[in-house]
C-alpha positions in Angstrom: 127.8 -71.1 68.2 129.9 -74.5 67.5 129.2 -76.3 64.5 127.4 -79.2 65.7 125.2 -77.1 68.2 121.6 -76.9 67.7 119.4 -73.8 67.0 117.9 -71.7 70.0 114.5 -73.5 70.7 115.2 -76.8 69.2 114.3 -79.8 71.2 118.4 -81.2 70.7 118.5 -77.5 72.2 116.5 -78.0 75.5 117.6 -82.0 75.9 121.3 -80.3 75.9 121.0 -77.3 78.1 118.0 -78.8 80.5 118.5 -83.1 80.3 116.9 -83.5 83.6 114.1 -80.8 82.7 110.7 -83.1 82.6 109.2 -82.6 79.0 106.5 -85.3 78.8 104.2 -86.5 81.6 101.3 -89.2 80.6 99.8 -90.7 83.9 102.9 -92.6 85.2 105.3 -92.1 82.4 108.1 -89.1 82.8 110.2 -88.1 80.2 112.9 -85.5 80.9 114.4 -83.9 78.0 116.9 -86.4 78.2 115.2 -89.6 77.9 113.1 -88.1 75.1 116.1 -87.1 72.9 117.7 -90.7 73.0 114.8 -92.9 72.8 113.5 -90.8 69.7 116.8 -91.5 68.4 116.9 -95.5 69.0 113.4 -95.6 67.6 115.2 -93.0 64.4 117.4 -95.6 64.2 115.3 -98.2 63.7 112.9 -97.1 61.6 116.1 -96.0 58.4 117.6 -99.2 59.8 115.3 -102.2 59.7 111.9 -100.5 57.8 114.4 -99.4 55.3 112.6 -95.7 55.7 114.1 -92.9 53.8 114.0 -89.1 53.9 110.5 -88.1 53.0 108.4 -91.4 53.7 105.4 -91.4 55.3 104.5 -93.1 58.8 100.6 -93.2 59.6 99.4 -93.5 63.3 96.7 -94.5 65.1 96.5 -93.9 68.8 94.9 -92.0 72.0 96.8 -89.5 73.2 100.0 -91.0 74.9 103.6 -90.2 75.2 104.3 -92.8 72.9 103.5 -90.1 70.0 105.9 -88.0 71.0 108.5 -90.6 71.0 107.5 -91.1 67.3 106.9 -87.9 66.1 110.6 -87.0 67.1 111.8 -90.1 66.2 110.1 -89.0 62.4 111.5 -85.8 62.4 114.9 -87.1 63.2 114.7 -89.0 59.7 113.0 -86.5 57.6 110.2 -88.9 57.5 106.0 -87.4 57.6 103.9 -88.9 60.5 100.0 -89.2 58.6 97.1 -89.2 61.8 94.5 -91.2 61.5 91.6 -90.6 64.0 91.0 -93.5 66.5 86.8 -93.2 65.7 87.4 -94.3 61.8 86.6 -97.4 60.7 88.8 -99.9 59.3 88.5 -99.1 55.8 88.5 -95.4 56.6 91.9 -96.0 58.0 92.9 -98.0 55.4 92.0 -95.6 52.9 94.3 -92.9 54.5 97.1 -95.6 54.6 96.8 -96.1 50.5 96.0 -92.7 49.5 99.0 -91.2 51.7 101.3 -93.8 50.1 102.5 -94.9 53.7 105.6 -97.9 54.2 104.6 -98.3 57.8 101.8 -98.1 60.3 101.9 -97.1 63.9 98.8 -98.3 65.9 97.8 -98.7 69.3 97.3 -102.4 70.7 93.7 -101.8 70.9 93.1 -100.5 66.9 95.0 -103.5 65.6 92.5 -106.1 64.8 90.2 -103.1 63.2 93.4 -102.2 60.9 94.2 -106.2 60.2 90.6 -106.3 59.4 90.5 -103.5 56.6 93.6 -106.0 55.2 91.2 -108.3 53.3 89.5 -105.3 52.2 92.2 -103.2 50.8 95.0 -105.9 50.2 97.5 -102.8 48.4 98.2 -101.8 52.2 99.6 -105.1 53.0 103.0 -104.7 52.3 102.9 -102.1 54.8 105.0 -102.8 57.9 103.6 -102.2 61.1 104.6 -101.4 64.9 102.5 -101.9 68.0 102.0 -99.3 71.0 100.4 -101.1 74.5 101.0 -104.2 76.2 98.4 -106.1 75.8 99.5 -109.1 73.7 96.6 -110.2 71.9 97.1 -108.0 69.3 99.6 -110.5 68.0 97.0 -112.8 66.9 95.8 -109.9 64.1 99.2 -108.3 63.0 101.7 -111.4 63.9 104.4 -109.8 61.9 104.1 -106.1 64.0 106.7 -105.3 66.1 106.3 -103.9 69.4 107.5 -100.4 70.1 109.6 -101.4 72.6 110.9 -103.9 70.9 111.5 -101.3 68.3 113.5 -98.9 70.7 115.3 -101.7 72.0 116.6 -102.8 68.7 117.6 -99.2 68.1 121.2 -97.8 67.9 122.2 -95.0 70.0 123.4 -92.9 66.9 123.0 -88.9 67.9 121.4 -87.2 65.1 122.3 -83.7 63.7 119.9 -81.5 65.2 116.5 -81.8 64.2 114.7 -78.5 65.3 111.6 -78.9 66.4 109.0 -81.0 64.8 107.6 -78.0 62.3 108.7 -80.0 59.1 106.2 -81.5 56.5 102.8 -83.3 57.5 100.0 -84.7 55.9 96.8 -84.3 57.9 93.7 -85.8 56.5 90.2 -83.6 56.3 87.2 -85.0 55.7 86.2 -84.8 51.9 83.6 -82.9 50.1 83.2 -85.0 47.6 83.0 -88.5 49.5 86.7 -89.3 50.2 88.9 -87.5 52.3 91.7 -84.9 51.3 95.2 -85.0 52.4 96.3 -81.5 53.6 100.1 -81.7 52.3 102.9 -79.7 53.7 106.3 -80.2 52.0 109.3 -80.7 53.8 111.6 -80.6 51.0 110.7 -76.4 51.0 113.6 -75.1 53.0 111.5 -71.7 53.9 109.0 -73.7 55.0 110.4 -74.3 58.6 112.0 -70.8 58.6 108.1 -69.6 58.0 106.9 -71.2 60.5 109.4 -70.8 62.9 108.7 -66.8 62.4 104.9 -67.2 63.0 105.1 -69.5 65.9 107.4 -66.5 67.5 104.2 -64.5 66.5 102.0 -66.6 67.7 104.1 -67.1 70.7 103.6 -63.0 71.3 100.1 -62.7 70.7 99.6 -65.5 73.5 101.4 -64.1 75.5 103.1 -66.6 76.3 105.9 -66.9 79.7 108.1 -69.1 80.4 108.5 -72.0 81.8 105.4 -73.2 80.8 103.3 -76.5 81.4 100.7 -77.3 78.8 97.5 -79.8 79.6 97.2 -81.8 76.1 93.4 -82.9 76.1 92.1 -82.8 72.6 93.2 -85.5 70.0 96.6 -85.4 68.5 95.0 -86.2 65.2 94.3 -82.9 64.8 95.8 -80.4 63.6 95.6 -77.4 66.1 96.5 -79.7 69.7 99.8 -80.7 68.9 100.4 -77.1 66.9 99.6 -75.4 69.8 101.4 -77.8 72.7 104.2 -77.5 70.5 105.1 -74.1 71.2 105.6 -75.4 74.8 108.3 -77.6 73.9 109.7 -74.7 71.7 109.8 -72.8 75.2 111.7 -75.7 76.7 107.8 -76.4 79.3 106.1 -79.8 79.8 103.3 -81.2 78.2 100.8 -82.8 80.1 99.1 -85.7 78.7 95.9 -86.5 79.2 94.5 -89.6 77.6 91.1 -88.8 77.0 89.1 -86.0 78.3 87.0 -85.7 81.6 85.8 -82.1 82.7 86.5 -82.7 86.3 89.4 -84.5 85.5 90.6 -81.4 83.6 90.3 -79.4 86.2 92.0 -82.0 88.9 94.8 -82.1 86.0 95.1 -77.7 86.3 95.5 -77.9 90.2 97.9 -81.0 90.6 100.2 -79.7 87.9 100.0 -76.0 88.0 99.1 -75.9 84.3 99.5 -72.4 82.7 98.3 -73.2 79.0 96.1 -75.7 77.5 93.6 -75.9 74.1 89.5 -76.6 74.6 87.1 -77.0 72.0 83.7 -75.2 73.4 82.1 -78.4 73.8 84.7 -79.3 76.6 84.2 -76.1 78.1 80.3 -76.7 78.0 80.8 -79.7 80.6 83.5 -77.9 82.7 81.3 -75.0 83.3 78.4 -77.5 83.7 80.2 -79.1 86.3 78.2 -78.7 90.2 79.7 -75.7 92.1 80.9 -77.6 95.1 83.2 -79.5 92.2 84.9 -76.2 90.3 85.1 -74.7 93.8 87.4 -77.8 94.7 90.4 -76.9 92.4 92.1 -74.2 92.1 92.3 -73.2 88.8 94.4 -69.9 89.5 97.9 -70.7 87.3 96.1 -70.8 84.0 97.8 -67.8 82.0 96.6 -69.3 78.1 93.5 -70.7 77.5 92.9 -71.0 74.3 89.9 -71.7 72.7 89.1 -73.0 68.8 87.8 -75.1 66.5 84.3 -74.6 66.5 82.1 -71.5 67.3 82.1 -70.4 70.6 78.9 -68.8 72.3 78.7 -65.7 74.0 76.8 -67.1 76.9 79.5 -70.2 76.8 82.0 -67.7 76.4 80.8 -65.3 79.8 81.0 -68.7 81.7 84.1 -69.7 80.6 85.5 -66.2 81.8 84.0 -66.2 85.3 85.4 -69.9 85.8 89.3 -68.9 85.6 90.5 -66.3 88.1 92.9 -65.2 85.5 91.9 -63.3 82.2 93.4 -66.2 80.4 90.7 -66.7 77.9 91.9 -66.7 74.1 90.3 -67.7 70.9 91.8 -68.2 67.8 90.5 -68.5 63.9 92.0 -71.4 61.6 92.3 -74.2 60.2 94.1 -77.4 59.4 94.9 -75.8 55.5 96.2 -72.3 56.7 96.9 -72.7 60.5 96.6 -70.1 62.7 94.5 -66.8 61.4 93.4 -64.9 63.7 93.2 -64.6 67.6 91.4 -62.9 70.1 92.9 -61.8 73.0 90.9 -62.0 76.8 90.6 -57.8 77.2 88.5 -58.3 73.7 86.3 -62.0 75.0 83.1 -59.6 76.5 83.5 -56.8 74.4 83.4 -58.2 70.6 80.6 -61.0 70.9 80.8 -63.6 67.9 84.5 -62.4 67.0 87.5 -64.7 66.9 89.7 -61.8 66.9 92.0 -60.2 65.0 94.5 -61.3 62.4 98.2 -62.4 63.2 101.0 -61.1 61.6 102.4 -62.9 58.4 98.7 -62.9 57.4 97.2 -61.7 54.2 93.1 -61.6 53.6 90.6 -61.0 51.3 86.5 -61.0 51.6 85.3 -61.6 48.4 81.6 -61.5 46.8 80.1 -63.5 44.4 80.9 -61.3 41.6 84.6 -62.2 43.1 85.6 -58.4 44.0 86.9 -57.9 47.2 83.8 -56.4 49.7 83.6 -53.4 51.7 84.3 -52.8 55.4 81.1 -55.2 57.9 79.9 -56.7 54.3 79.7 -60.7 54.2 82.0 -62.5 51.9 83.9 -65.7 51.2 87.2 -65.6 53.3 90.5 -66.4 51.3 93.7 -66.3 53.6 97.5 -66.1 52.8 100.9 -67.1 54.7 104.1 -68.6 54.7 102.9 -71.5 55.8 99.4 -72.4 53.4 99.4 -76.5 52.7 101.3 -77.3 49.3 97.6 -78.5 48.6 95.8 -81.2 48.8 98.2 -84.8 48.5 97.4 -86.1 44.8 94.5 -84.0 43.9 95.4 -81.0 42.6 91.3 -80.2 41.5 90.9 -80.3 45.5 93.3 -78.0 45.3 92.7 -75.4 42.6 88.9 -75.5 43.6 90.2 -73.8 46.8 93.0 -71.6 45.6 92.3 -67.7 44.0 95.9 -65.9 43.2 97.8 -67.6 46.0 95.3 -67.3 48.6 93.3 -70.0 49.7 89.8 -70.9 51.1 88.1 -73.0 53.2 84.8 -72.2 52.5 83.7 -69.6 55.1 81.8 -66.6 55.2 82.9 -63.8 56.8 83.3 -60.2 57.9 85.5 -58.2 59.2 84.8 -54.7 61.2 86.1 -51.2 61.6 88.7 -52.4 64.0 89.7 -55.1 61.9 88.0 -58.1 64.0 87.0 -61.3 61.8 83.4 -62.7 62.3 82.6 -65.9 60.7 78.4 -66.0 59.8 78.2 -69.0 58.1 80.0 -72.0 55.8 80.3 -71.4 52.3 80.4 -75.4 52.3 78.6 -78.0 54.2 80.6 -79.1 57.0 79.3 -79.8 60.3 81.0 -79.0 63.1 80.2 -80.9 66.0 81.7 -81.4 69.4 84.9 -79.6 67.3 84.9 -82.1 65.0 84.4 -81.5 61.3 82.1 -83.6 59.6 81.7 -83.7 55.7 78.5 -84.8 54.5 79.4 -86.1 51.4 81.3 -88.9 52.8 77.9 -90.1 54.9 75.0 -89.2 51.9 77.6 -91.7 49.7 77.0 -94.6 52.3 74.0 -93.6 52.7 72.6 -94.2 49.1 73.5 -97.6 49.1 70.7 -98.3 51.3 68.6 -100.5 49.2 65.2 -98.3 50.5 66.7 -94.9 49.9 66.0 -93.4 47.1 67.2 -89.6 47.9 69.0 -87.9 51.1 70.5 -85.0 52.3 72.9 -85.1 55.5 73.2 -81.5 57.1 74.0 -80.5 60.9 71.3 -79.1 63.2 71.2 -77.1 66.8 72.7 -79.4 69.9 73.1 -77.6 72.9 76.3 -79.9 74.3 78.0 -80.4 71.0 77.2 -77.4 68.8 75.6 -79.6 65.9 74.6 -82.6 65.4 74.4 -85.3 62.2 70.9 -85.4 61.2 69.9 -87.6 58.2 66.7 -86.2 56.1 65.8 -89.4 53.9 63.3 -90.0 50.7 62.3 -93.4 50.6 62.0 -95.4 47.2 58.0 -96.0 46.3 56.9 -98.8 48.4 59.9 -99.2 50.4 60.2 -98.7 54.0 62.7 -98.2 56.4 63.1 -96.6 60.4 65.6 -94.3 62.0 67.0 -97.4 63.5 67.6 -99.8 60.2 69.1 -96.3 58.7 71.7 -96.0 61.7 72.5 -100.0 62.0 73.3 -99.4 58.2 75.8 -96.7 58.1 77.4 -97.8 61.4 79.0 -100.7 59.5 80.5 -98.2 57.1 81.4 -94.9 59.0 82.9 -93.4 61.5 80.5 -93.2 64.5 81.0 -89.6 65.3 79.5 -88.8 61.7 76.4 -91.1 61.9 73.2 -89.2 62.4 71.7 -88.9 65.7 68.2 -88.9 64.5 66.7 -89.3 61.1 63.7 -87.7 59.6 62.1 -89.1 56.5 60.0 -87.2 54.1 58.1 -87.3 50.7 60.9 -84.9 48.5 63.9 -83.0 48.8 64.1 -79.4 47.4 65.8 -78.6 44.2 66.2 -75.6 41.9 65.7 -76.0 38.1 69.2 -76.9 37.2 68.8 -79.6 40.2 70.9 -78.9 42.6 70.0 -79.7 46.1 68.6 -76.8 48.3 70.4 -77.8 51.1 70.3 -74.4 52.9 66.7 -74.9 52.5 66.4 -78.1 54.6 68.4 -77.2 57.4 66.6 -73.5 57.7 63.7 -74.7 59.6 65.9 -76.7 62.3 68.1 -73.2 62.8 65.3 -70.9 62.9 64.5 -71.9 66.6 68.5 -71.5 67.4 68.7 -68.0 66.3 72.1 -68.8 64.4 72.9 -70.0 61.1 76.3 -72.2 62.6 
């Protein structure tokens, strides 16, 4: 191999050996190989060039789903530079929060988020130094960030330098996870660990086996790029040299329309997407044909067995996977579509590279079906959690590390998860931390105690549900508690209904009985998650 060539699988790789092979499609936008390798290189250019960025910066983003991350996540990696999500449904100070806290020199937002993050300006003024480019063309969002430059603008101004090669994208990241204790926790990555992209090069080959994966491949992007597991598991399309399908935001028939017109063969679903696909009329599934979908994977929430047995029956294929993660440890587990029917409430079994232990209260490891706290090691664990090492010793035992749930694992070595150590709700495959919304919450001048937990939604899994105690002689309805927190959260984590009673359970060294409050809403569900 020459000097200058780049390594098998590497995106330099596929834009020299395939330039005219398409690698991005969003609605009318087409990006060959090609095109993607030089305008990620203009943008490369400009961002060391005229934002002054240097090898291990950070660049936060805001956007839907659009080619236009692509363009800058390679453009990042070219540089050595971190790209920090930030979730389209925050609110301006929640995004400005993530901006501070991640110590970011420049913002990437979509036309549409930029008077919400010019906005959270006057209320955090330490992000103003931040320089900022704008994705969209509509032009009014000059009147909030008049010193933004547009991202074509941007490429324009670029150079046409060639980088050495870059690899893929599986450097150093810092992905934001809602926070136990109020504020949310940077999951860190560190790019500066040279066996950190040899790790995960060696279990995405792993993964790539226990997917079964075949090339070529064309992968339907649906869930949000903020995310951790979307663009983990889309990128091991572009490793293969495939196309990934955009889509903007997700429709169920739409999804399926998407299948047919490209001949998709992969994609990632949270159950709640598959819950309206499979909901969809028979005359409108019977209209596509759904018959070149090899990987379906399936994740991030749990996934009924009667959700599950519908999901199955819709694809002519057994294409059905699940996997077990999350954003601190990556891919765990996964359950291959011979194993969907015949191990109900399993996410599979765990991938090689993985270590695991099931520990009991007493902290001794448990035997064989017994229920436990799961702790998982491999090469490619988070550094911890970005300037917080308490975050991250709270979650650490002897180089393993936890993210709160309770497990057990079988005779044939298949991983159940019965329950969360911690409080997060999962909703719609979202996770939801109810610290962050019983913190707003307080501030109500009528509240005097709360609890947030997550109860039983057919559509979504969960739902936010707000139990309240009202101050003595105060009074407020579900409706004044909702108006309030929707001026300081996110609204995917305000409650959908509100139920206000005369105390909250505690045990004698006062700590809330939360289990307590959400037992009665679960005892109907027959499940505990």
């Amino acid at each position: 191999m020459p000097d200058d060539a780049p390594p098998p699988g590497s995106y330099d790789a596929h834009a020299r050996s395939n330039p005219d092979g398409l690698a991005i499609v969003d609605d009318e936008i087409r990006l060959t190989w090609a095109e993607w390798e030089a305008t990620a290189c203009r943008l490369g250019s400009f961002l060391r060039d005229e934002f002054g960025l240097e090898p291990g910066d950070r660049v936060a983003w805001m956007m839907f789903n659009r080619a236009e991350h692509y363009i800058l996540s390679y453009a990042l990696t070219k540089i050595g530079c971190l790209g920090v999500p930030i979730g389209y449904r925050l609110t301006g100070s929640e995004a400005a929060y993530i901006v501070d806290d991640s110590d970011s020199k420049a913002v990437v937002c979509q036309d549409r988020f930029a008077e919400r993050l010019a906005a959270s300006l006057s209320e955090m003024p330490e992000i103003s130094g931040r320089r900022f480019i704008v994705v969209g063309d509509d032009v009014e969002w000059r009147s909030h960030l008049p010193e933004a430059v547009s991202l074509d603008d941007a490429i324009e101004r670029g150079s046409d330098q060639i980088f050495p090669a870059a690899g893929t994208s599986t450097g150093g990241s810092i992905i934001y996870t809602s926070g136990t204790t109020g504020k949310p926790k940077g999951a860190y990555r560190d790019p500066g660990d040279p066996s950190m992209r040899a790790s995960i090069t060696k279990l995405m080959i792993g993964i790539v086996q226990a997917f079964r994966y075949q090339p070529p491949d064309t992968h339907l992007l649906s869930c949000p790029l903020y995310h951790s597991a979307p663009p983990a598991i889309a990128l091991i399309t572009h490793m293969l040299g495939g196309t990934v399908v955009v889509q903007r935001r997700f429709d169920p028939e739409s999804t399926l329309r998407l299948i047919d017109e490209h001949g998709i063969t992969s994609a990632f679903v949270v159950p709640t997407m598959l819950n309206r696909m499979t909901s969809l009329p028979e005359e409108v599934r019977a209209g596509y044909d759904l018959g070149s979908m090899r990987t379906l994977t399936v994740g991030a929430a749990p996934f009924p067995y009667p959700l599950k047995r519908k999901t199955v029956e819709l694809f002519p294929n057994p294409c059905v996977y699940e996997f077990y993660g999350a954003t601190e440890t990556g891919f765990n587990t996964i359950m291959a579509p011979e194993d969907q029917l015949r191990k109900p409430g399993s996410c599979g079994r765990f991938i090689a590279e993985n270590e695991w232990r099931i520990l009991g209260e007493d902290g001794a490891p448990v035997a064989t079906g017994e229920i436990g706290e799961l702790y998982v090691k491999n090469p490619i664990l988070i550094s911890g959690y970005y300037k917080n090492e308490k975050a991250t010793d709270e979650c650490l035992d002897d180089g393993f590390f936890s993210v709160g749930d309770m497990a057990r694992v079988d005779e044939e070595g298949f991983l159940y998860i019965v329950d969360r150590a911690k409080d997060m709700i999962i909703s719609g495959g979202v996770n939801i931390y109810p610290a962050e919304v019983e913190a707003e919450l307080r501030k109500h001048p009528a509240v005097y105690d709360c609890t947030v937990i997550g109860v039983p939604n057919d559509e979504w899994g969960e739902e936010v549900k707000a139990v309240v105690h009202l101050k003595e002689g105060a009074s407020a309805s579900e409706e004044d508690i909702q108006g309030f927190l929707s001026e300081q959260v996110a609204d995917y984590k305000l409650p959908r209904s509100v139920d206000f009673v005369d105390t909250l359970p505690y045990n004698p060294s006062g700590k809330l009985l939360k289990r307590e409050v959400r037992q009665k809403y679960w005892e109907a569900a027959g499940r505990s998650i």
